[in-house]
C-alpha positions as CSV (number, residue, x, y, z in Angstrom):
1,X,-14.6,-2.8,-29.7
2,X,-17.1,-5.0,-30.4
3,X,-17.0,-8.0,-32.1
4,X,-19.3,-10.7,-33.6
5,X,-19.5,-14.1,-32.6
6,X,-21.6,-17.3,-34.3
7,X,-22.2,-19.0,-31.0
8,X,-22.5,-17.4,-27.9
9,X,-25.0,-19.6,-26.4
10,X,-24.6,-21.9,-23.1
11,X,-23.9,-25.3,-24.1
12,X,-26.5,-27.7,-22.3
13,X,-24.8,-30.3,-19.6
14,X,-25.7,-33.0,-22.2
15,X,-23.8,-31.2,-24.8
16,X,-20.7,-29.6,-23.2
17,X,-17.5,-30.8,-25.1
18,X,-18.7,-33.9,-27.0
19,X,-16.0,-34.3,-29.3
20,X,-13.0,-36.4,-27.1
21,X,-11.1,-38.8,-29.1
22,X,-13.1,-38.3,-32.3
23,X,-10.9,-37.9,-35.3
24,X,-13.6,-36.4,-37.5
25,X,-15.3,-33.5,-35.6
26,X,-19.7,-33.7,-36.2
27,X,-19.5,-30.4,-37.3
28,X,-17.3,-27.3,-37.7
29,X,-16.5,-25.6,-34.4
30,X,-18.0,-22.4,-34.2
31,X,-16.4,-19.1,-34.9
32,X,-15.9,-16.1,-33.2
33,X,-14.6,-13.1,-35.3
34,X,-12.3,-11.2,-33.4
35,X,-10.4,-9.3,-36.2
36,X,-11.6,-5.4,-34.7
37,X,-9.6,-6.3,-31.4
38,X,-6.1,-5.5,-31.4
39,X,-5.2,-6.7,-27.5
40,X,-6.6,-10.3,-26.7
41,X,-5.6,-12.2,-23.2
42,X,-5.9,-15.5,-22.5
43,X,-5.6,-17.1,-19.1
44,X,-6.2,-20.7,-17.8
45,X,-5.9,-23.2,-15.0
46,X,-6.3,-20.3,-12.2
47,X,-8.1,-22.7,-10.0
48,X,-9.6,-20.1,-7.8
49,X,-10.3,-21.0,-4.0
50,X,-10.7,-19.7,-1.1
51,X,-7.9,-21.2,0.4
52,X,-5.5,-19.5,-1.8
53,X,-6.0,-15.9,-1.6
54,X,-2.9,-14.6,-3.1
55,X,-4.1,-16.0,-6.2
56,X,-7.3,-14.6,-5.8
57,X,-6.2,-11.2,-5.2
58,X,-3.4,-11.2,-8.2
59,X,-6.4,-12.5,-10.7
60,X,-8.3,-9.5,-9.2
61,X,-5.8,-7.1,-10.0
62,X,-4.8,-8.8,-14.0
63,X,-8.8,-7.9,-14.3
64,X,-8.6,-4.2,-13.1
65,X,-5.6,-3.6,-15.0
66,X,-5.6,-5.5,-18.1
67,X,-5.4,-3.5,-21.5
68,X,-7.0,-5.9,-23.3
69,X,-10.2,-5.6,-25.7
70,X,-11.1,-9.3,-25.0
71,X,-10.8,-12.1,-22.8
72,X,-10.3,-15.9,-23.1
73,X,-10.3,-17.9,-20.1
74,X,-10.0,-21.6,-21.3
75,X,-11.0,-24.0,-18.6
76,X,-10.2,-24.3,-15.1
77,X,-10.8,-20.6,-13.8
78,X,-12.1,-22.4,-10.5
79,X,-10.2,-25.2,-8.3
80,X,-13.9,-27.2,-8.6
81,X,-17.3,-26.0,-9.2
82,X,-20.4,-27.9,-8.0
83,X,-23.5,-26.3,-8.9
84,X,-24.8,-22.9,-9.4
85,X,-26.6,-22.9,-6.7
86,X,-23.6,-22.5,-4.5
87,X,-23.6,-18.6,-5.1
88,X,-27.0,-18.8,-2.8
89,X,-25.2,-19.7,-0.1
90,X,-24.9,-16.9,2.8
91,X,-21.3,-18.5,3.3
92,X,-20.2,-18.4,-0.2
93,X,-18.5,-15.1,0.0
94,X,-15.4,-16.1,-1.8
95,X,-17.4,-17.0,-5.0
96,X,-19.6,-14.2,-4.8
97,X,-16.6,-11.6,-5.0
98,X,-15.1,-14.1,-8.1
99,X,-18.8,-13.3,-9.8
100,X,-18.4,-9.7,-9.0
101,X,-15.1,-9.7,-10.3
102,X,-15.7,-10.8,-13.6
103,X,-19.0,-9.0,-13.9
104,X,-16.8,-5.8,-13.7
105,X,-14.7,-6.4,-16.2
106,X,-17.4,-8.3,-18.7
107,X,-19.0,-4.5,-18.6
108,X,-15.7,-3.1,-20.6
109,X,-15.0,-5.7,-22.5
110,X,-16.4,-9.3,-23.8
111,X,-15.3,-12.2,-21.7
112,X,-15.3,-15.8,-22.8
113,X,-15.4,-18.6,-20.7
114,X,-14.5,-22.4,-21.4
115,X,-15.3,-24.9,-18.9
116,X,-12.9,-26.9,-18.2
117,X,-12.0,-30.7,-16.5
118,X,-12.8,-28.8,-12.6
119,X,-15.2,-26.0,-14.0
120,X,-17.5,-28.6,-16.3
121,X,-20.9,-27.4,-13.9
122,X,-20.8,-24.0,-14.4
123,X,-24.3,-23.4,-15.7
124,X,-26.5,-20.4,-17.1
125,X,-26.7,-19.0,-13.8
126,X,-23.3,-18.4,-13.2
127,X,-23.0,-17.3,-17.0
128,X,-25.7,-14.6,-16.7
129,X,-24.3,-13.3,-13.0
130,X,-21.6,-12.7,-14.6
131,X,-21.9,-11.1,-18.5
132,X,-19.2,-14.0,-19.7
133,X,-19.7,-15.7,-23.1
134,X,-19.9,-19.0,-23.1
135,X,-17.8,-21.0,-25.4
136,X,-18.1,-24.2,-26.9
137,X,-14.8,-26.4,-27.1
138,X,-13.1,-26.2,-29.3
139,X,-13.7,-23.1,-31.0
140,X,-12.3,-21.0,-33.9
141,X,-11.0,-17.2,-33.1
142,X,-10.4,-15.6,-36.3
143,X,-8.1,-12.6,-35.3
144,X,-6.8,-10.3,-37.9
145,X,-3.9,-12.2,-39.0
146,X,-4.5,-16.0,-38.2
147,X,-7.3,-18.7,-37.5
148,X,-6.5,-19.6,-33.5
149,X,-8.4,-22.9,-32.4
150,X,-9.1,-22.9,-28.8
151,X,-9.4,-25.9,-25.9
152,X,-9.5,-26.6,-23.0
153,X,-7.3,-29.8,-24.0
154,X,-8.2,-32.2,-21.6
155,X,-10.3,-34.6,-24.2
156,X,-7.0,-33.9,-26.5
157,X,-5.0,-36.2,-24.2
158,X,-5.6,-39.4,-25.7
159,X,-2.8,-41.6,-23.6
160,X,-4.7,-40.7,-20.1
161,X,-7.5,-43.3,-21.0
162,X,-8.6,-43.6,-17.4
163,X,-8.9,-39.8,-17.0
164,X,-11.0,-40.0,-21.0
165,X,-13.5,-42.3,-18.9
166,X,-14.3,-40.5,-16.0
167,X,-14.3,-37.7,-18.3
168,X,-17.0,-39.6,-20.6
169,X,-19.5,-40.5,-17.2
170,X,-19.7,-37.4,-15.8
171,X,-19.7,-35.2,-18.8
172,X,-23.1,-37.3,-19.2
173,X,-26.1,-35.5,-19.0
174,X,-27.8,-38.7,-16.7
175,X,-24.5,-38.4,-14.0
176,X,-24.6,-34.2,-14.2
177,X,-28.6,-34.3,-13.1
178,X,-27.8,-37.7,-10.5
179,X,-25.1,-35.1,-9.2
180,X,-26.9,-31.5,-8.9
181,X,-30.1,-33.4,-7.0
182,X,-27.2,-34.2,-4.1
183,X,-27.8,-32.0,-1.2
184,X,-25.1,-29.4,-1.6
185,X,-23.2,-29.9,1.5
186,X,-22.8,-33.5,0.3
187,X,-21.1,-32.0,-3.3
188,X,-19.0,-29.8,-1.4
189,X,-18.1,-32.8,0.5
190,X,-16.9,-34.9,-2.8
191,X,-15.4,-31.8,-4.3
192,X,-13.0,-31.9,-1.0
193,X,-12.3,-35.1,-1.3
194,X,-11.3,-34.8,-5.2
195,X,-9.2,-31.7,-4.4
196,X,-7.5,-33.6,-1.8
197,X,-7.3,-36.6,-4.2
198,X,-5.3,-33.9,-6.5
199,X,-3.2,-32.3,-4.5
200,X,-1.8,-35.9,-3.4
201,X,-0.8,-36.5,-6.8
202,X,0.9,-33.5,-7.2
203,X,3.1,-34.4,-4.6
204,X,3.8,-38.0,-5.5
205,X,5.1,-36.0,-9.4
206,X,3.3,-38.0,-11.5
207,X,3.5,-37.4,-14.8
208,X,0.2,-36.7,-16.4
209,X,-0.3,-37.2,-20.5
210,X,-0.2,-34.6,-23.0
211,X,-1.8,-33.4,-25.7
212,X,-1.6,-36.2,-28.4
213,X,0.1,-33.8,-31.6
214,X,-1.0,-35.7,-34.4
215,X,-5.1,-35.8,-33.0
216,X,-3.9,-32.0,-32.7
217,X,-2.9,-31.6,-36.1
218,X,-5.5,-33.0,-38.3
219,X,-8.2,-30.7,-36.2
220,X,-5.9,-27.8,-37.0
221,X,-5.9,-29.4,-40.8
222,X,-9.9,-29.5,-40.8
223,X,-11.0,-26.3,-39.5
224,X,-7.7,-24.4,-41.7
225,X,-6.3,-23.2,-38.5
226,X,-2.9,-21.9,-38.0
227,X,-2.4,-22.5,-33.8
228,X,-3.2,-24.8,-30.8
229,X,-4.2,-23.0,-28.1
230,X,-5.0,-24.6,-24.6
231,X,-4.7,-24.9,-21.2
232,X,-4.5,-27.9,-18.9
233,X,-1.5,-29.8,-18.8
234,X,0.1,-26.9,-16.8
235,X,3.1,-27.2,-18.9
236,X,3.3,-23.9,-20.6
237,X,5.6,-24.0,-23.3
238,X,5.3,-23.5,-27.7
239,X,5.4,-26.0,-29.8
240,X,6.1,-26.2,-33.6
241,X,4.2,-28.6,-35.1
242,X,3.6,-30.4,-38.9
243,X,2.7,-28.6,-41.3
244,X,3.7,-25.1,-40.3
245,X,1.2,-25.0,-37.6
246,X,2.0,-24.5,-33.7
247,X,0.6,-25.5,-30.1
248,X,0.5,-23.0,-27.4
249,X,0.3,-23.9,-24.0
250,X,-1.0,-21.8,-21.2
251,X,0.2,-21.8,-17.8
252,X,-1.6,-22.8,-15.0
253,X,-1.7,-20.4,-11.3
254,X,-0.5,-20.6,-8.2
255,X,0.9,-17.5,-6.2
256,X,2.0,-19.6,-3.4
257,X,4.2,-21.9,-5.4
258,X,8.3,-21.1,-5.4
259,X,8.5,-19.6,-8.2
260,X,5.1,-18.3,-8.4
261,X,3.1,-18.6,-11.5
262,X,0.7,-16.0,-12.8
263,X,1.1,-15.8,-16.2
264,X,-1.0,-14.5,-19.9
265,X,-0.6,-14.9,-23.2
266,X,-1.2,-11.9,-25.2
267,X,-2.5,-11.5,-28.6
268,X,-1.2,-7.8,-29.9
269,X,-0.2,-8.5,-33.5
270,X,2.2,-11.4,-32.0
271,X,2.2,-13.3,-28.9
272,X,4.0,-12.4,-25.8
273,X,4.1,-14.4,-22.6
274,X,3.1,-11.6,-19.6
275,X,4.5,-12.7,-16.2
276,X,2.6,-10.8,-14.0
277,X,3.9,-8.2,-11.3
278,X,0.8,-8.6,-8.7
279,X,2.1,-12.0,-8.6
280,X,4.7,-11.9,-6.4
């Protein structure tokens, strides 16, 4: 079924999640109304690559097989993204059969997409390749029993203030446009470099922030909603919360990892935590 939404429109590289470490939001976030669905999925932190294609193939088949009416991916759905212009690329097969992927399923039902901290390039031409919605972060989902606000939640992290910097540069409009006129093989060359960058730190265990609850809480206060609910810290988990209201964290993916992790939340008239079978 379908159902309305107040901005569906691409946010513009200047504009894309503006908000970080501001305590009183510029405006309302927008509002989708999604109280005609009764099955809603949301996934995060899937980091799609080519170089893991267990993964791949276990997002593939969620896709296929999902009952849902709608889809929310929040941020993250690829390891790094460096330009649409990439998807011109007679070698970029992988991301070609991610496009085709999610073009199937955006023909049976809406699918929303959130950039996130590795995904923050993904422009109109990916958006229109593949029928997803764009969504603005945060944003309000009005379901049929409760007000959900949605993020990414990397700009909620307020201890990681060296991560909030780089996150401020090259959010910027002036570094995005400095960055897309690099010869592509030169981006794919810095994307390597971050990714190898990342998967160093993983190994060395350290501890990244979290979401800072009390920023948390006065946006849920503001826009009157009842739930958190974000990605990006890879530390799935629920947390109860002042005033009645509650933070839900997604789980990141990795098929390869011992245990593996391919996990969604589903909306059905409560929330249940679906570990998936094509996982493993």
């Amino acid at each position: 079924m379908a159902a309305s939404a107040r901005s569906h429109s691409h946010p513009s590289t200047a504009a894309r999640m503006s908000f970080p470490g501001d305590d009183t939001p510029a405006s309302a976030p927008p509002e989708i109304d999604g109280r005609n669905w009764r099955c809603i999925d949301f996934i995060s932190d899937v980091h799609l690559c080519e170089q893991q294609p267990r993964t791949f193939e276990a997002w593939r088949h969620y896709l296929d097989t999902t009952p849902a009416q709608a889809l929310f991916i929040l941020g993250d759905l690829f390891e790094v993204w460096v330009g649409d212009d990439l998807l011109n690329e007679a070698s970029s097969v992988f991301e070609r059969s991610c496009v085709d992927a999610l073009r199937k399923t955006a023909r049976r039902m809406p699918v929303h997409f959130m950039c996130g901290n590795r995904d923050f390039l993904v422009g109109n031409d990916l958006m229109q390749r593949t029928g997803m919605l764009a969504l603005q972060d945060p944003t309000l989902l009005q379901t049929s029993v409760e007000r959900v606000l949605l993020s990414h939640g990397d700009a909620w992290c307020l201890d990681d203030h060296e991560y909030l910097a780089f996150r401020a540069e090259v959010r910027s409009a002036t570094w995005q446009q400095a960055f897309l006129a690099r010869p592509l093989t030169e981006r794919l060359a810095l994307a390597h470099d971050m990714r190898s960058a990342s998967e160093s730190r993983k190994r060395t265990h350290t501890p990244y922030a979290d979401v800072d609850d009390t920023h948390a809480t006065q946006w849920l206060r503001r826009c009157q909603a009842d739930m958190l609910l974000h990605g990006h810290t890879h530390r799935p988990a629920t947390h109860t919360m002042p005033e009645g209201h509650a933070r839900w964290v997604l789980s990141d993916w990795d098929v390869d990892a011992q245990p593996p992790r391919a996990q969604v939340l589903r909306w059905h008239g409560d929330w249940s935590r679906i570990d998936l079978p094509g996982r493993l």
